[in-house]
C-alpha positions as CSV (number, residue, x, y, z in Angstrom):
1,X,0.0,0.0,0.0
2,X,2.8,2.5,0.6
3,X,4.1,2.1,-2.8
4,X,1.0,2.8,-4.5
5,X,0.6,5.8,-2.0
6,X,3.8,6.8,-2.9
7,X,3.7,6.5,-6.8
8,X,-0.2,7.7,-7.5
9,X,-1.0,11.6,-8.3
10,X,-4.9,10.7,-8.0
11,X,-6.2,12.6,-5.7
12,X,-9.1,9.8,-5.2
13,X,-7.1,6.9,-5.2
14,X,-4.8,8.6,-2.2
15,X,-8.3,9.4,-0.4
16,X,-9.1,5.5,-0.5
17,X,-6.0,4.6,0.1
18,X,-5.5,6.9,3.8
19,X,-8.9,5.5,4.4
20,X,-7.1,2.2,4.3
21,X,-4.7,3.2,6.3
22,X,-6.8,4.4,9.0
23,X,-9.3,1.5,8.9
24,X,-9.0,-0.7,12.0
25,X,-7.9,-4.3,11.1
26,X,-8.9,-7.2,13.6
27,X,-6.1,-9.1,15.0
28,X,-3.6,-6.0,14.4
29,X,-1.7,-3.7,15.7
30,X,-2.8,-0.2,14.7
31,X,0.1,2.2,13.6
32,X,-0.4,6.0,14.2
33,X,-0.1,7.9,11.4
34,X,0.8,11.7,11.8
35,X,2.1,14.0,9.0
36,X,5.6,13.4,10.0
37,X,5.0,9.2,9.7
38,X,4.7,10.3,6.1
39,X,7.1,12.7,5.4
40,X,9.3,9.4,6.7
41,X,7.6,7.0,3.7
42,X,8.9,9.3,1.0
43,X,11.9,11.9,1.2
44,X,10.6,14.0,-1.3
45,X,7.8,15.1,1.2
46,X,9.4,17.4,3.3
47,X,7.8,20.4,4.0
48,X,8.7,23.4,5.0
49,X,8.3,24.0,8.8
50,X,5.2,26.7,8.4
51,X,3.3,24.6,6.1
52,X,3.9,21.9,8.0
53,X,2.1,23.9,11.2
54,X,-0.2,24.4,9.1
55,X,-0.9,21.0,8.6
56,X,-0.5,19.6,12.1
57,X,-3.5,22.6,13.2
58,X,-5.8,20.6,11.3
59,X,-7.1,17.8,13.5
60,X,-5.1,14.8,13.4
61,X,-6.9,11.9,11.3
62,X,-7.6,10.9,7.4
63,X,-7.8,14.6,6.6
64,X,-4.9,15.8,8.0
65,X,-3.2,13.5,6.6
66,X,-4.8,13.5,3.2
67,X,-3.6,16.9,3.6
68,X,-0.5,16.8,4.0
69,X,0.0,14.1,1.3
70,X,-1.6,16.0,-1.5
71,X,0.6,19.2,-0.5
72,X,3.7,17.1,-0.5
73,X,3.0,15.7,-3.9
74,X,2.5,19.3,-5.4
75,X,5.4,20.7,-3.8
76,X,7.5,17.3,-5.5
77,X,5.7,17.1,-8.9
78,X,6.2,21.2,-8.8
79,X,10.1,20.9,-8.4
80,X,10.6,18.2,-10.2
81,X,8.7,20.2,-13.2
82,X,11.3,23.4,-12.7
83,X,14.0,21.1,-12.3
84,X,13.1,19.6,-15.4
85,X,12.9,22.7,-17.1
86,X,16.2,23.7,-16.2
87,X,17.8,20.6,-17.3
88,X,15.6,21.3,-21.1
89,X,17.2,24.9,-20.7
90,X,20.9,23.5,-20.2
91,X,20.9,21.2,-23.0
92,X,19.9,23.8,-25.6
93,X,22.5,26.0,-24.9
């Protein structure tokens, strides 16, 4: 489940899957998720710190942490864009 969390950019598919995440199983140990759990699954969700206040001021559960996820993927699909941009720009000159 955490690669397809990690690898999907639909925005329903990451809402079923955190509602996976926070479904209790029988017979299991429930993990605690928190925004910071996630920024651990995938290094290219760091946040910076005010957005991540921002984040954690939202009560904890599936929607803070649907949250956080879709503004980490933004802020990685948006560098990876520039950085790809600049790498287009390089090779032209």
């Amino acid at each position: 489940m955490d690669k397809r969390l990690i690898e999907t950019t639909n925005a329903a598919e990451i809402k079923d899957l955190l509602m996976q995440y926070h479904t209790p199983k029988p017979n299991a140990h429930q993990v605690s998720t928190t925004p910071r759990s996630f920024s651990k699954l995938f290094s290219g969700w760091e946040l910076p710190i005010p957005v991540q206040h921002a984040t954690l001021s939202i009560p904890n559960g599936p929607f803070q942490d649907y949250i956080y996820i879709l503004v980490a993927k933004s802020r990685q699909l948006l560098i990876s864009k520039v950085s790809l941009k600049i790498l287009v720009i390089e090779m032209v000159m």
